[in-house]
C-alpha positions as CSV (number, residue, x, y, z in Angstrom):
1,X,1.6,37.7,21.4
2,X,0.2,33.7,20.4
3,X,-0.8,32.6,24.2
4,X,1.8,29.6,25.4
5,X,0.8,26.6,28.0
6,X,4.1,28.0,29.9
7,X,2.9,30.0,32.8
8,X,4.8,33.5,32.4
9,X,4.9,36.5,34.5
10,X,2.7,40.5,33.6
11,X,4.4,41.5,30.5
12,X,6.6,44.4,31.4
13,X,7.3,47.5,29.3
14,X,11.1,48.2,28.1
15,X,10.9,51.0,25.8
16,X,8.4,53.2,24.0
17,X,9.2,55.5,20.8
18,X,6.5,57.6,19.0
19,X,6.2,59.9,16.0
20,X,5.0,63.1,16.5
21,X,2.2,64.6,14.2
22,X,4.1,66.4,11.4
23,X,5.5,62.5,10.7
24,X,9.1,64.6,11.2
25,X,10.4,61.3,13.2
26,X,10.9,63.0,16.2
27,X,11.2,59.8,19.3
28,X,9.9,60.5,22.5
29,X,11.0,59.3,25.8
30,X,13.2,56.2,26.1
31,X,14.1,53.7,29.4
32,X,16.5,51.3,29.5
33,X,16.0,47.9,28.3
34,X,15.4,45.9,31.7
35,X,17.7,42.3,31.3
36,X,15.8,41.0,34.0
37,X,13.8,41.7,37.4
38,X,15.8,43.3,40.5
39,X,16.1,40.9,43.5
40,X,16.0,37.9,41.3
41,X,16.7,34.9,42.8
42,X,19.1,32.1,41.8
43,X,16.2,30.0,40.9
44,X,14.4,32.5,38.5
45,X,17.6,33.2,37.0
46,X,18.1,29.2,36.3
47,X,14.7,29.6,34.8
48,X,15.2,32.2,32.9
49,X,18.5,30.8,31.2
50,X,16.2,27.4,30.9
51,X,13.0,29.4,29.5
52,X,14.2,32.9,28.1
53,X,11.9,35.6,28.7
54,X,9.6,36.7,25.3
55,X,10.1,39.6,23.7
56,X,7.5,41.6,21.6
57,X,6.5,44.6,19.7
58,X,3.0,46.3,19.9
59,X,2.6,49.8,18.9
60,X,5.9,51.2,18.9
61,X,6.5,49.5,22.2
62,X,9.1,46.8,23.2
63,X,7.6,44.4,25.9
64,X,9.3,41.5,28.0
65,X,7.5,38.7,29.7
66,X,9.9,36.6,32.1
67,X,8.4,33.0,33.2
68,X,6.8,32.7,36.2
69,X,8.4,31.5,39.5
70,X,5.1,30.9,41.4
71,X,4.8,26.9,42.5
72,X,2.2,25.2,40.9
73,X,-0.2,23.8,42.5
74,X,-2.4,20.3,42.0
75,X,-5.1,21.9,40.2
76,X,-2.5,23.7,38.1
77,X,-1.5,20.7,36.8
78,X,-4.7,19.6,36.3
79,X,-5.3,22.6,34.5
80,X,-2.4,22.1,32.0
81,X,-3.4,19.1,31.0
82,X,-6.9,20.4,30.2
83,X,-5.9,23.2,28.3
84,X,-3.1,21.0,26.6
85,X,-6.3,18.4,25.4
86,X,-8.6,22.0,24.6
87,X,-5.8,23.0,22.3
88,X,-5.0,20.0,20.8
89,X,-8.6,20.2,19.8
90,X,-8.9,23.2,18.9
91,X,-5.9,23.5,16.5
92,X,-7.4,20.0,15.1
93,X,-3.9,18.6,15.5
94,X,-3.5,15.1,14.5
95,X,-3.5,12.2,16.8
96,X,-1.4,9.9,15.2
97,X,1.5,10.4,12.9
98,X,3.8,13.8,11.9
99,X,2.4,16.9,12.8
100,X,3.5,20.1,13.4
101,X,0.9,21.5,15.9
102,X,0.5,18.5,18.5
103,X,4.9,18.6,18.8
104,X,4.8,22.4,19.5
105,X,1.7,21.6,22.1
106,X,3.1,19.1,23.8
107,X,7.1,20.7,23.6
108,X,4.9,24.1,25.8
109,X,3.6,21.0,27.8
110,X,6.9,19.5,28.5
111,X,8.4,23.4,29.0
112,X,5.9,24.4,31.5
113,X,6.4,20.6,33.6
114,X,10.4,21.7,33.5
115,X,9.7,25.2,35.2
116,X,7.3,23.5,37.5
117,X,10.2,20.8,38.6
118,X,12.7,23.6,38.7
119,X,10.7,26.0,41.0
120,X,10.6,23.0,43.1
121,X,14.6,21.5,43.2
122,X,16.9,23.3,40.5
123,X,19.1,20.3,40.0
124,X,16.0,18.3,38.9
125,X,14.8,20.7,36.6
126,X,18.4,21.1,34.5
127,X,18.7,16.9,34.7
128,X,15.2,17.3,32.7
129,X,16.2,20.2,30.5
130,X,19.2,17.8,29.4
131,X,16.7,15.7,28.7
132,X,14.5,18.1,26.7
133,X,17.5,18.5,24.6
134,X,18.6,15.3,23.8
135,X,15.4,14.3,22.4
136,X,14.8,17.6,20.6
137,X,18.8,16.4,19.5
138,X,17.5,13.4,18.4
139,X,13.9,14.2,16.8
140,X,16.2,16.9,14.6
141,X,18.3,14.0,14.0
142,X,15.5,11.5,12.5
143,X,13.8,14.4,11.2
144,X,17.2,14.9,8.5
145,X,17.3,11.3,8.2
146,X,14.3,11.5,7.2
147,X,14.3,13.8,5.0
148,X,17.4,12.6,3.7
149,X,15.7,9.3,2.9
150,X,12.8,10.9,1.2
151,X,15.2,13.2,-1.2
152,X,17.0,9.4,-1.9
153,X,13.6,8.0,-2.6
154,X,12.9,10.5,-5.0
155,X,15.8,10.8,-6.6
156,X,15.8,6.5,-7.2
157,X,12.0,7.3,-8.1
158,X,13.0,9.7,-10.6
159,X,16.1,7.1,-11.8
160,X,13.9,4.3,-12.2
161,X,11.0,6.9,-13.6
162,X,14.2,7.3,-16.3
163,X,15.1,3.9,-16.8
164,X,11.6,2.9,-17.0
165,X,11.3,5.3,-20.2
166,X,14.3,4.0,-21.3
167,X,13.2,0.4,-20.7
168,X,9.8,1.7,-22.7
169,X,11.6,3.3,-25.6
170,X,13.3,-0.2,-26.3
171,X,10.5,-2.0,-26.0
172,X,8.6,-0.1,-28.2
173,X,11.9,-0.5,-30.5
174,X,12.0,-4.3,-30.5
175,X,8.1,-4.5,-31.0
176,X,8.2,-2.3,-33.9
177,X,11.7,-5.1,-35.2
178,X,9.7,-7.9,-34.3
179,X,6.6,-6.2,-36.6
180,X,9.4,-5.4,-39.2
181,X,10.7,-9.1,-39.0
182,X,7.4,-10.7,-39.6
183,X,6.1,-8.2,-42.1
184,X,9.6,-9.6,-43.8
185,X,9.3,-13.0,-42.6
186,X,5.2,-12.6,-44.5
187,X,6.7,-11.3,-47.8
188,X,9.1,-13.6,-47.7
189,X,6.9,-17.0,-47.1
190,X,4.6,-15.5,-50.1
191,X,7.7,-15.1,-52.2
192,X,8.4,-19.1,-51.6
193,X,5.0,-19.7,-52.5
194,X,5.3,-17.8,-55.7
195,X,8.2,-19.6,-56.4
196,X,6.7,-22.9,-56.0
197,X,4.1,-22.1,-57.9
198,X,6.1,-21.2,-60.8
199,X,8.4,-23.7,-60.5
200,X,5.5,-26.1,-60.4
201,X,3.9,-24.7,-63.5
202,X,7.2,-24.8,-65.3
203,X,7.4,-28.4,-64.3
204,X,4.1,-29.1,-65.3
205,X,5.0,-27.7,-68.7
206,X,8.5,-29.4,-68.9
207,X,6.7,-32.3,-68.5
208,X,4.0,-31.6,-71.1
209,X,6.7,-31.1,-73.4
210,X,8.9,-34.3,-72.5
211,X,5.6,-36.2,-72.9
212,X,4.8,-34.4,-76.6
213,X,8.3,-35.3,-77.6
214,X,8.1,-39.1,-76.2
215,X,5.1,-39.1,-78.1
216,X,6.0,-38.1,-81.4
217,X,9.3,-39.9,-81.0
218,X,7.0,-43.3,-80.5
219,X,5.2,-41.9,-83.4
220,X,8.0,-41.7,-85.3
221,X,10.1,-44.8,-84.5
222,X,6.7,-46.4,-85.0
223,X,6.9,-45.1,-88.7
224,X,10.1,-45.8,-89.1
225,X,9.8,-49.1,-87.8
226,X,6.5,-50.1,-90.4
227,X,8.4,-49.1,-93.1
228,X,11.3,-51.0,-92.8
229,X,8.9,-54.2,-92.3
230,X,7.6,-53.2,-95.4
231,X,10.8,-52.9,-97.0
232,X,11.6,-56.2,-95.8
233,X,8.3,-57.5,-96.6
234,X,8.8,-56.8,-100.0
235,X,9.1,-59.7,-103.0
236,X,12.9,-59.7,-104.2
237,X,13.3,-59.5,-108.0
């Protein structure tokens, strides 16, 4: 049985069964379970509906450990708070922070101060077991809070994890528009340049042509003209 900081009674034995050599089952002598010690006063039985005794088996054998009514004294508190700072220590429970360990500590801590109290004036320790429970009330109360936020943080982690892929997958679909676009927008600025390149050479030719024709047409109306000068030119008969 794990060792508590709550001061409890000598274990007492309830029941014993055995098996007999052969393995045929057969149980041997049985007592009664005991609920709680004879001549019990009204205090132990306020502590023992505050701290419930511990039940446990060990070798085929039920025992029952009620918590102990004996006053504490100055050096046992002093004692508690040593061996509440040894375990601490020794179970390497954090100091700061969530942790499992130094809140069952310090909840044995808290236990063991309540039965001390109690011992000493009843009312005083039930006003502090009220208390006990109203801030274990509230711890379990923060505690699903908290653990409702975190399953709200992931699941918006895991929502904008999705939207980010999303946002990703478009992105990569406009880049690869924009790289069509000005693959097209490339193909098409060469294409203008072709044009004007033929259009220019056409020109150029047009123009070569026009000038050839002007030319021979001077050449021609050149002609034309010298020989009606020389017609003209010519003696009458």
């Amino acid at each position: 049985m794990q060792s508590s900081l709550i001061k409890y009674n000598t274990p007492i034995l309830v029941s014993t069964s055995s098996k007999d050599k052969k393995g045929k089952g057969k149980k041997g002598a049985t007592a009664k379970p005991v609920e709680k010690p004879p001549n019990t006063s009204q205090t132990e039985d306020i502590l023992n509906s505050i701290l419930p005794p511990r039940e446990w088996t060990e070798d085929d054998q039920l025992w029952v450990q009620y918590v102990s009514s004996t006053p504490a004294t100055r050096s046992d508190v002093i004692n508690l708070q040593e061996e509440l700072d040894k375990r601490l220590q020794q179970r390497q429970a954090r100091e700061t922070g969530i942790c499992p360990i130094r809140e069952e500590l310090y909840a044995q801590c808290f236990d063991e101060l309540i039965r001390q109290v109690t011992i000493i004036c009843a009312e005083r320790g039930l006003l502090l077991l009220r208390v006990r429970d109203e801030i274990r009330m509230t711890i379990a109360a923060y505690q699903s809070l908290y653990e409702s936020s975190i399953a709200f943080g992931m699941r918006k982690a895991l929502q904008a994890e999705q939207r980010r892929t999303v946002h990703d997958d478009r992105i990569k679909g406009l880049m690869q528009t924009n790289k069509d676009l000005q693959e097209e927008v490339e193909r098409l600025q060469q294409k203008i340049v072709q044009v004007e390149q033929s259009y220019e050479e056409k020109r150029q030719e047009e123009e070569s042509k026009h000038g050839e024709e002007v030319e021979f047409l001077k050449k021609t109306n050149k002609q034309l003209k010298d020989q009606l000068e020389s017609l003209l030119s010519a003696p009458k008969k």
